[in-house]
C-alpha angles and dihedrals in degrees: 000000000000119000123213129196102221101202102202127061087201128111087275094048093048105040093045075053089052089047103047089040084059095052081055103251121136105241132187115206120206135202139169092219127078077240148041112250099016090132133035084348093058110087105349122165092282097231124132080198119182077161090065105045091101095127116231101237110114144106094250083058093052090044090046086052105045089061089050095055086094108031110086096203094044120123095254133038138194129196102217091204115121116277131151110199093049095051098041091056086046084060083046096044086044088051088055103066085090085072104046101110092046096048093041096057087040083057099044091051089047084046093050084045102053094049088079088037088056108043090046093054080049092054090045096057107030107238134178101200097156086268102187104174096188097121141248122286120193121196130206129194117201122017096261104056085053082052100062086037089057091054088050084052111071086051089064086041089056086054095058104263118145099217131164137206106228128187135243091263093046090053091062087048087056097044114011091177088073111101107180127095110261127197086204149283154199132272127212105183089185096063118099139189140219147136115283093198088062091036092061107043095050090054088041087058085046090065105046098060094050084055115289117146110205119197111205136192086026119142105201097240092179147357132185146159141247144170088257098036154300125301118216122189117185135172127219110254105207082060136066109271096199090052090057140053113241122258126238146196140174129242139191085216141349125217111206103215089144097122120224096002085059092094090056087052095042088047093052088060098046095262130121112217100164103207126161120190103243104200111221124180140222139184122196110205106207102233090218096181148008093271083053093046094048094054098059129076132258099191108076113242140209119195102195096199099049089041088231126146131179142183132181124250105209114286101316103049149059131192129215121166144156154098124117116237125203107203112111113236105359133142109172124124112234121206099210085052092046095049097065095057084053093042091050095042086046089042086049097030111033096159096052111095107231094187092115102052119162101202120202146176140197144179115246110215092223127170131213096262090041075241112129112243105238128167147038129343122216093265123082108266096006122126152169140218091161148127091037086153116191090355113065090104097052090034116040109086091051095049086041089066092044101052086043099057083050096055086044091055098041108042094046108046076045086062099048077047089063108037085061112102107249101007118131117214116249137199112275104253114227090247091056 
């Protein structure tokens, strides 16, 4: 039996676990943090969203933005300062609109694919993660802005999603909670909905009763490759490093799912992998009593202009997130980036009393080409289910299951390799 370091606790890192523990390796998963899903994997959007896997790279995005740089409450914002590295993947983001429809329609089919993956995993282990299947409903405005949505659309629609244009009566009809004057939307009943922190760590408990051993507290000090294997090093992080030597271990075989420090580790083992750390925001409103409760809606939303979604966490909670922030590391929660997702909950939703709000923020691990990065690196046993951006939630299970069969595959056809007389070992191929 193989045995495989996982380096991520997040929705990427446990359900590719779960995968690989199915297949029937020993795996060690590894996190910085006392818990899974303490960082981008803590209070998402909530979405499990094939109706949002329309990739950001176009010129409609770059014009929109532009005409955010100055504005403080705008969906998107950019920290001017120097950087090279920001500015060097906004060049890149900006060399992949050629390849918007293409990667749009990939998406949407992964998308389409992980829902099974994902409510399967659910069934197995038994998990209560706030599941509400009562589909995604996205809201437009004005008749240009459903326009451009329509024409988005049949992209989606060539990736296999069944997808509808509704009214604004029939808007109402969906989510009566919803008070605002609406030009029109459209309505993906297969979408769901549920929270990716609870989700996690119930899988992650899963896990670790069919076998997982799950090393806490643990900063990755060091990684490298070898013919036979991968080396990890890693320091306890409740204790002084510099007070302890570093512990170490041996793999077969190590899959990077650790977000935005994914790129420092691919780096330290000769691969690329460009990932930024896009900041995105939440607020949870605690729903205190049944007036509360009432006003708020059930169906999940998506208002395209304002770049908010929500979801509902079971009775007593309700979901709003968004915004992308350009501003490297940094973890900060900003007020003025906060506010708008109140205003626009308060504006929606003016009967919902928004006096208990839990504000958050997390760095989406996004590449260039808003594609995941899955697959093999250049080095024997190393591999990669990372930079999913603002889509792990709605795409892990379904990349999980891909970067496992090619473990699967490639590990093991390595081994009978081996075991060959004669036969030198050779670099997995990214095909393997």
């Amino acid at each position: 039996m193989s045995h495989l370091a996982i380096i991520g606790a997040g929705i990427t890192g446990v359900t590719t676990a779960f995968k690989l523990l199915e297949r029937g390796f020993e795996v060690t998963l590894f996190d910085r943090r006392r818990y899974a899903a303490m960082e981008t994997s803590y209070a998402n959007g909530g979405q499990l969203s094939a109706s949002n896997a329309e990739v950001w790279n176009s010129w409609s995005t770059v014009v929109k933005g532009l005409g955010w740089l100055f504005k403080r409450d705008a969906p998107l914002s950019l920290n001017l300062s120097p950087s090279w590295h920001k500015y060097a993947w906004l060049a890149e983001f900006v060399g992949n609109i050629p390849h918007y429809r293409s990667n749009t329609i990939a998406t949407t089919r992964l998308a389409i694919e992980a829902r099974a993956h994902l409510l399967a995993m659910a069934r197995t282990a038994g998990i209560d993660f706030d599941l509400e299947q009562r589909g995604i409903l996205h809201i437009y405005h004005d008749a240009r802005d459903f326009e451009r949505a329509a024409r988005a659309n049949a992209l989606l629609e060539a990736g296999g999603l069944s997808r509808s244009a509704v009214s604004s009566a029939e808007i109402r009809a969906i989510e009566p909670a919803l008070a605002g004057p609406y030009h029109g939307g459209f309505f993906t009943p297969s979408d769901f909905t549920g929270d990716i922190h609870k989700f996690t760590r119930g899988l992650l408990a899963y896990c670790e009763r069919i076998g997982l051993r799950f090393v806490a507290d643990a900063s990755i000090a060091s990684i490298s490759a070898a013919t036979d294997g991968v080396e990890l090093g890693w320091h306890r992080v409740t204790s002084d490093a510099a007070d302890q030597d570093a512990e170490t271990g041996h793999f077969d075989g190590v899959v990077i799912c650790a977000g935005i420090e994914s790129r420092s580790l691919a780096a330290q083992l000769g691969d690329r992998v460009n990932i930024y750390p896009v900041k995105g925001y939440s607020i949870t409103v605690e729903l205190e009593d049944d007036d509360n409760q009432r006003a708020a809606p059930w169906v999940s939303l998506l208002d395209d202009k304002a770049k908010i979604v929500t979801s509902r966490l079971g009775a007593r909670r309700f979901r709003v997130a968004g915004t992308a922030e350009f501003n490297g590391a940094n973890r900060d929660i900003r007020a003025d980036r906060i506010e708008p997702l109140i205003a626009w909950t308060r504006q929606q939703f003016p009967k919902l009393n928004t006096s208990r709000v839990v504000p958050w923020c997390g760095l989406r691990p996004m590449m260039p080409d808003m594609m995941p990065r899955v697959g093999p690196g250049k080095r024997r046993g190393v591999f990669y289910n990372t930079g999913h951006g603002h889509l792990g939630w709605t795409l892990s299970a379904a990349t999980a299951e891909i970067v496992a069969d090619q473990i699967e595959r490639g590990l093991r056809s390595e081994a009978r390799r081996r075991a060959q007389p004669g036969t030198a070992p050779r670099a997995l191929s990214p095909a393997a």
